[in-house]
C-alpha angles and dihedrals in degrees: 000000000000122000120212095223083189103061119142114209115222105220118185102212100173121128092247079061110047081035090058099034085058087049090050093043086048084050100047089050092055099045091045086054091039092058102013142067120294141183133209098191148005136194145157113247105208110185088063094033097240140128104229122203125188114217122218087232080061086254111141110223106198126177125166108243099246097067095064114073113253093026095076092096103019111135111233093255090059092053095047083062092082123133135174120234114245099264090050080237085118154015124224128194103202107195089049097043100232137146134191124183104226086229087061099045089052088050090057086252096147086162154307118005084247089057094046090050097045081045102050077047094060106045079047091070100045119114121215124182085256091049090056099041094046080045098054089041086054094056090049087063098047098280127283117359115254107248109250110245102237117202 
């Protein structure tokens, strides 16, 4: 696949463009909170360590904060500046600069697909009490069992 490096955009900049571009984008907004998840607030809860976010269906959508990339190391007061944009399709933390599309959150995206990974590695490498006991078990019958080949 070849790239033209010199192509020239042709950008309409007239006032019946960027008129109609705002009317298409209004449009696009209202029919993303008409048919997809909203929310109508959002707050840190301090006392359980979660960001709690209030769904328009009346569904509660909570996540610790160290699971979302850019929130790890966020102080409580910078994760108590959090804010909704004014369709409830995201929440923004000002101070840190950070943005999450309600649709993503509810989907268990809490960042890049590097950050998901590093984090599904870690929690792969956690041992609970459950993990060591079905471990152990494991090893007294010969270690994990071989996957079955399905036709």
């Amino acid at each position: 696949m070849t790239h033209n490096v010199n192509r020239k955009w042709q950008l309409d900049l007239s006032e019946d463009a960027l008129t109609n571009q705002i009317a298409q984008a209004r449009a696009m907004a209202q029919k993303l909170a008409e048919e997809g998840p909203c929310a109508t607030s959002v707050r840190y809860d301090e006392s359980r360590g979660l960001i709690e976010i209030q769904l328009k269906s009346g569904a509660m959508l909570s996540f610790p904060p160290h699971l979302a990339q850019e929130l790890t190391d966020a102080t409580p007061a910078q994760l108590n500046d959090v804010w909704l944009d004014a369709a409830g399709l995201s929440v923004h933390w000002e101070s840190l600069d950070v943005d999450f599309s309600i649709a993503g959150l509810m989907q268990g995206l809490f960042g890049t697909k590097a950050w998901m990974a590093e984090l599904g590695r870690k929690g792969g490498q956690s041992m609970s009490d459950a993990k060591r006991k079905a471990a152990r078990e494991n090893g007294k019958k010969g270690g994990r069992p071989k996957k079955l080949d399905r036709v």
